[in-house]
C-alpha positions in Angstrom: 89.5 95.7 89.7 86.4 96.3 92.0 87.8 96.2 95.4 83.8 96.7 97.0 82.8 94.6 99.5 79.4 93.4 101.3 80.9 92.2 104.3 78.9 90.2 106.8 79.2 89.8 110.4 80.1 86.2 110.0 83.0 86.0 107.5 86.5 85.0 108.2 88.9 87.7 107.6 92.8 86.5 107.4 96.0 88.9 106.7 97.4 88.7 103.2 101.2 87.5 103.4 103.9 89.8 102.7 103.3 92.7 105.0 106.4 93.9 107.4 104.9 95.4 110.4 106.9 97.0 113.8 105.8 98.9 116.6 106.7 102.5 116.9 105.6 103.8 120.2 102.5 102.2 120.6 101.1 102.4 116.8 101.3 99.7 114.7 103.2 100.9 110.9 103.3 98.4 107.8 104.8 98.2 104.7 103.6 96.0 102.2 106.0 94.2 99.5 103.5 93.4 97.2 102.0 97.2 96.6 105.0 98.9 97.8 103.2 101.2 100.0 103.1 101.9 103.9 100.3 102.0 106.4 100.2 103.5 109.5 97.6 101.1 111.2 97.7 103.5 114.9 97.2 101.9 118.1 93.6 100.0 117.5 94.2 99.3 113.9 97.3 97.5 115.3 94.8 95.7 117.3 92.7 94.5 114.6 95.4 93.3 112.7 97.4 91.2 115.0 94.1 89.8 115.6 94.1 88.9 112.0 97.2 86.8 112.0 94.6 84.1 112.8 91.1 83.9 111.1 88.8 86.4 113.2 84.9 87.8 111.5 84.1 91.1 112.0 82.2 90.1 115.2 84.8 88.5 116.5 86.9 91.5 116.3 84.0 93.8 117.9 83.7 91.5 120.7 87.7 91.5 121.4 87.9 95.3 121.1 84.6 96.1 123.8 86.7 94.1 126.2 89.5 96.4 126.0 88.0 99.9 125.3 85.4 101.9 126.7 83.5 101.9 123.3 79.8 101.5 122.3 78.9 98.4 120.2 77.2 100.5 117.5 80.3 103.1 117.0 82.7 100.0 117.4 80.9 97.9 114.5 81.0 100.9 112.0 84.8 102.0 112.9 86.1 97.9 112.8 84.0 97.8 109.2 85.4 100.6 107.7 88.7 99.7 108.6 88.0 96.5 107.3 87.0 97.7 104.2 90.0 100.5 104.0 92.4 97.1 104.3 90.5 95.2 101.8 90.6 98.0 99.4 94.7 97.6 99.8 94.4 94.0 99.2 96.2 93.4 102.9 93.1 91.0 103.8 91.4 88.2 102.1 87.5 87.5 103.2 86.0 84.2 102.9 83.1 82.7 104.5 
């Protein structure tokens, strides 16, 4: 299975179901039932993915994190996209439009 993606700025990104996730001083770790594999998802990727417990696109997740951390937009897109893609490749997010 091809797990590439073109991902646009625009498209809704959700949590696939079936992930336990805990905090463990400050950085978010998950295991997920259906791959049998854990993820430590650190402080920021713990961010992103709480955020993703509700519909968010990729510029909706940008715009939360320059709020919070002292982080240029440019640097902030490519680091939030590549995580994106790194959690799609898993199969831990589904992307719609």
């Amino acid at each position: 299975m091809d797990n590439s993606i073109l991902l646009a700025n625009n498209q809704m990104i959700t949590q696939v179901e079936g992930n336990l996730v805990s905090d463990m001083d400050g950085e978010k770790v998950m295991f997920s039932i259906t791959n049998g594999k854990y993820y430590n998802l650190g402080e920021i990727g713990g961010v992103i993915w709480e955020l993703l417990e509700n519909p968010h696109t990729t510029d909706d997740i940008v715009m939360d994190l320059l709020t919070k951390y002292e982080v240029d937009k440019k640097t902030c897109e490519d680091q939030v996209f590549a995580f994106i893609s790194l959690l799609h490749q898993e199969g831990l997010i589904n992307i719609g439009e």
